[in-house]
VEXTIPA-475924 format. One record per residue (C-alpha): residue in three letters; y, z, x. Coordinates in steps of 0.25 Angstrom, whole numbers, padded with zeros to 4 digits, always signed. Layout:
AlaYZX;...
This chain:
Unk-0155-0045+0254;Unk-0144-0037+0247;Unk-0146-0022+0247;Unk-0138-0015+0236;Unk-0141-0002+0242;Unk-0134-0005+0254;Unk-0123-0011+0246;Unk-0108-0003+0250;Unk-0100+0001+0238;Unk-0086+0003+0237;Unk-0087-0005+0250;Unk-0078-0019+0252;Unk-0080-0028+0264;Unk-0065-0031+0267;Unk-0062-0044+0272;Unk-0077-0048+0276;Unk-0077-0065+0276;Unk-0077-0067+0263;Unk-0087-0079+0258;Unk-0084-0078+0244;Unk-0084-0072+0230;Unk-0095-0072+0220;Unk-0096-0064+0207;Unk-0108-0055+0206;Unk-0113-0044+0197;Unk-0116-0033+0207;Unk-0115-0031+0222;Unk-0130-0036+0224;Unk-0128-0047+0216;Unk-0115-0051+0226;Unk-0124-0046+0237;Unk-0134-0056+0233;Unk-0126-0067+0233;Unk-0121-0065+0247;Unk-0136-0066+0250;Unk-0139-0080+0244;Unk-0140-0091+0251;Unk-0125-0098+0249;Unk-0118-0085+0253;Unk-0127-0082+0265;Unk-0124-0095+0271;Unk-0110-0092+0270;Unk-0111-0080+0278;Unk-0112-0070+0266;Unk-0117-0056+0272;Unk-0109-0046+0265;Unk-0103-0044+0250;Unk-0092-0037+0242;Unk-0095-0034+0228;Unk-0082-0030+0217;Unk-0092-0021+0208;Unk-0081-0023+0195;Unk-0078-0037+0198;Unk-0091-0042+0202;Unk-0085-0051+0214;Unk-0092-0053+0226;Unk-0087-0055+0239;Unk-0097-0061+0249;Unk-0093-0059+0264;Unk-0099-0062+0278;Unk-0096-0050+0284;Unk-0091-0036+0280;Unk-0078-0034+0286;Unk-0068-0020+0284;Unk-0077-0013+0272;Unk-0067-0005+0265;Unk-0070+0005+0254;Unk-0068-0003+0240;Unk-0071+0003+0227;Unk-0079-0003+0218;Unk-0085-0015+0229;Unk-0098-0016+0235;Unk-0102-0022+0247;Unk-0113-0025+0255;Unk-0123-0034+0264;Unk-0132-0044+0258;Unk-0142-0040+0272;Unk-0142-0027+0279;Unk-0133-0029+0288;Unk-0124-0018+0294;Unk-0114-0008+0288;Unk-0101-0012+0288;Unk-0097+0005+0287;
């Protein structure tokens, strides 16, 4: 489901609903656990990934995107752009 390729870097999702913070190793690794079971029936859809810190901030919508160095961002389905 998550699709690094359509991953946004430099990219944070300001003020989405924010479900919670995990730790993760990469962005597709926070991507994917947006997509497990747990956070998808809490409404997890979207992500934001702190590259240095490897904190992941899952959200359920993606609210103002702001230009933000060094976070990715990103969908765990194709759902539209937020740009």
């Amino acid at each position: 489901m998550c699709d690094a390729a359509t991953f946004m870097h430099d990219m944070e999702f300001d003020d989405g609903l924010g479900l919670g913070e995990v730790h993760a190793p990469t962005a597709a690794a926070c991507c994917a656990q947006c997509a497990t079971a747990e956070w998808a029936a809490k409404g997890c859809k979207w992500f934001s990934f702190v590259d240095a810190e490897g904190k992941c901030y899952l959200k359920a919508d993606e609210t103002r995107p702001l230009a933000w160095k060094g976070i990715t961002s990103g969908a765990t389905t194709h759902v539209r752009n937020p740009m």
